[in-house]
C-alpha atoms as one frame of an Amber mdcrd trajectory, in Angstrom:
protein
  41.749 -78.995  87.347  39.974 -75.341  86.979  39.727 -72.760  89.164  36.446
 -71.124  88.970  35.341 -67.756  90.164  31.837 -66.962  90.712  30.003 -63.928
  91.106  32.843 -62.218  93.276  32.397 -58.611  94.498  34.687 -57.430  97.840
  34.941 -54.254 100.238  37.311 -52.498 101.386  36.119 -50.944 104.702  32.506
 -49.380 103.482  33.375 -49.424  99.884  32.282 -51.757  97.559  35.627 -52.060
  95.506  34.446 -54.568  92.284  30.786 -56.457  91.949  29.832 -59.842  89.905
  33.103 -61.069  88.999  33.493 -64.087  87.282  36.091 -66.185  85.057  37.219
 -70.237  84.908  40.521 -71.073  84.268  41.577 -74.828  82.947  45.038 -76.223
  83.642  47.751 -73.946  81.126  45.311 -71.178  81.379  46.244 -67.971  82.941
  43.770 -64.815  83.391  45.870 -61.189  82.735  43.887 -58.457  85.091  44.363
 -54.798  83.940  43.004 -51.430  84.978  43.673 -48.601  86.714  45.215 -47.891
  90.266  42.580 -48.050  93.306  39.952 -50.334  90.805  40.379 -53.545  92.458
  42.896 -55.654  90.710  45.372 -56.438  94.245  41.734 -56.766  95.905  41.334
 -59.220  93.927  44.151 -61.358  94.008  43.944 -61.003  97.916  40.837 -62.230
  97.879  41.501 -65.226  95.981  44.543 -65.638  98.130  42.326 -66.449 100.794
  43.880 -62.701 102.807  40.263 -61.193 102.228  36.982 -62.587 102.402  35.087
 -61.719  99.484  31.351 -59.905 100.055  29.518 -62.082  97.703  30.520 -64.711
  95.691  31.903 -68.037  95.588  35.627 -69.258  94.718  36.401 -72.542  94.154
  38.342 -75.867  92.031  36.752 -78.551  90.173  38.760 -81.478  89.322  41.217
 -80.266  92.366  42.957 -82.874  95.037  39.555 -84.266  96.967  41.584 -82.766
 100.109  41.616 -78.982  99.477  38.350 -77.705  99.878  39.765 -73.834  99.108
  42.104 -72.790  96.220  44.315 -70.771  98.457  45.730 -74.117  99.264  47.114
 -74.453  96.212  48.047 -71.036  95.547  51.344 -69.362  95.392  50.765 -65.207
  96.029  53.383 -62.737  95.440  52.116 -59.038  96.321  53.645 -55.833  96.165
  55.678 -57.076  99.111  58.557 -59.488  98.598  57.717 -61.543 102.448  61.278
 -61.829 103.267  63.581 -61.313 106.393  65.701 -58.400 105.754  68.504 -59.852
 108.016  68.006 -63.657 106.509  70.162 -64.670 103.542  68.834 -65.431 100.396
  69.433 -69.232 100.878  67.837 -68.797 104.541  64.763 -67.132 103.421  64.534
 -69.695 100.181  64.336 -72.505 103.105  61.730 -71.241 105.372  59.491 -70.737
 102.602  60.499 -74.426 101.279  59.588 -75.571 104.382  56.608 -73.667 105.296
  54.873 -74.233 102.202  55.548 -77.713 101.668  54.366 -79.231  98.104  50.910
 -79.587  96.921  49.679 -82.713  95.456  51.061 -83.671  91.619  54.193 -82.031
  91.486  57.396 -80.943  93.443  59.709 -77.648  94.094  63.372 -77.640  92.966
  65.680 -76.963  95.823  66.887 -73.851  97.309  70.578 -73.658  94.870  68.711
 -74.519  91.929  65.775 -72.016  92.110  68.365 -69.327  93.270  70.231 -70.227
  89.681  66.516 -69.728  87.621  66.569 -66.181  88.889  70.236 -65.330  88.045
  71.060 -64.684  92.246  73.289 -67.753  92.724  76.451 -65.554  93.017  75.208
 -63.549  95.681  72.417 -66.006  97.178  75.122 -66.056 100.816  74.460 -62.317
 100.936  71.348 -60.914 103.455  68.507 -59.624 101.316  68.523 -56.381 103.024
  72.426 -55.886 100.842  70.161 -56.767  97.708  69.470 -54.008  95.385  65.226
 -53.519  94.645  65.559 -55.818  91.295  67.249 -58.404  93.134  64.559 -58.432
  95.832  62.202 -58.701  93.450  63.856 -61.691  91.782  64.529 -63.661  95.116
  60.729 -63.196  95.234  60.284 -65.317  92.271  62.596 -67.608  93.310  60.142
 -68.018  96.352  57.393 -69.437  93.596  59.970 -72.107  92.673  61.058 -74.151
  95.464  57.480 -75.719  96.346  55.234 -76.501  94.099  51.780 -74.782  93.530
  49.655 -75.269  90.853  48.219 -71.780  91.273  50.124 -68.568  90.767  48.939
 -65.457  92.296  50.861 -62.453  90.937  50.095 -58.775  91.370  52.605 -56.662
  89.451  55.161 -59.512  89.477  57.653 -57.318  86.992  57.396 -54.316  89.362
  61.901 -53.083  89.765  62.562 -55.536  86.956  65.170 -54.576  84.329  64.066
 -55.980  80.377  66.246 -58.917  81.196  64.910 -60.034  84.440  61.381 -58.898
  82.810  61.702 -62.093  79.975  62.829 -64.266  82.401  60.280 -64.041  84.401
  57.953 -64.737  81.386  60.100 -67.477  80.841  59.303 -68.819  84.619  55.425
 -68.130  84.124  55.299 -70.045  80.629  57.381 -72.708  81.933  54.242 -73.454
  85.013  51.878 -73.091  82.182  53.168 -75.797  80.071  53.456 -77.898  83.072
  49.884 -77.678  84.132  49.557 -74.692  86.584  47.228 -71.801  86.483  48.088
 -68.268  86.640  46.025 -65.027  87.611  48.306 -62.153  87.057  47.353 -58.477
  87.573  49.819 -56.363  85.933  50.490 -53.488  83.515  53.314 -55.435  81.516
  52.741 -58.127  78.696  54.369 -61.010  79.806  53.881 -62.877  76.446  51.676
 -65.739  77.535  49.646 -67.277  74.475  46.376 -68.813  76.520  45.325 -66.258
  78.635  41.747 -64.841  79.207  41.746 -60.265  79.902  39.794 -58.929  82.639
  39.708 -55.228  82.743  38.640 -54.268  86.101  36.836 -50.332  86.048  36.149
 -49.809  90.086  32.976 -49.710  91.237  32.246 -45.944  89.777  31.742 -48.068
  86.185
């Protein structure tokens, strides 16, 4: 499978926020987007998320499942925000997201104790998020990219509140999806010690 961008540009309101974009990304491939604030990196991602529509352009897999016309269907995003109840428990926001997203074709999530373990929270995974301190949060996010499977990773500043510790095991997590076939687009001002990855520098439309 690749994912293949075309020709992307996007707005934001009247502003034209990043023109002629364009990168392909095999299976084990990921794509590292840098640059500076307000220059279109989490534009971006939310576009390929399916969140924004992009102005121009054309986003799309080849050698996909025949029934997903759009990657976004395949995609795991994790934004700035961590999309979890503040009242919920760890396990109980694990579950709803098990459950809402479901598994995509080819592979399968681990379950709720297990991916809770991979991220280091399983002492305290009875607790309400809210309790959780901003790392933690951040790591139950993670967690979120483990319990159903997607074979695309969409990651904008994934190591954002993460200690050096919870900063390698990430990598670890991201490496791990690599070997096994997924794709990753991460925007993000951290290495995270991939080996096949592709750069895009993105300047904002004043370049």
């Amino acid at each position: 499978m690749r994912l293949l961008a075309e020709g992307l540009s996007a707005r934001r309101g009247e502003d034209l926020i990043f023109n002629d974009i364009s990168f392909a990304l095999a299976a084990g491939e990921a794509l590292i987007v840098t640059g500076p604030n307000g220059s279109g990196k989490s534009t971006l991602l939310r576009v390929l998320a399916g969140l924004l529509q992009a102005e121009s352009g054309r986003l799309r897999l080849e050698g996909g499942p025949s029934e997903f016309e759009h990657p976004y269907e395949l995609s795991h995003y994790l934004g700035h925000r961590n999309a979890m109840k503040r009242e919920l428990t760890v396990e109980e926001n694990l579950s709803f997201w098990q459950r809402f997203m479901g598994d995509s074709p080819g592979g399968s999530g681990v379950d709720v104790a297990a991916a809770a373990a991979a991220v280091g929270l399983s002492d305290i995974a009875h607790l309400p998020f809210g309790y959780l301190s901003a790392g933690q949060q951040r790591r139950m996010a993670m967690a979120k990219l483990l319990v159903a499977y997607r074979p695309i990773w969409l990651l904008d500043e994934p190591t954002a509140a993460l200690d050096a510790g919870a900063d390698r095991l990430f990598s670890g997590l991201v490496i791990t999806h690599l070997h096994r076939g997924g794709i990753v687009v991460a925007a993000t001002h951290q290495p995270l010690r991939l080996e096949r990855t592709q750069a895009l520098q993105m300047k904002g439309f004043a370049h």
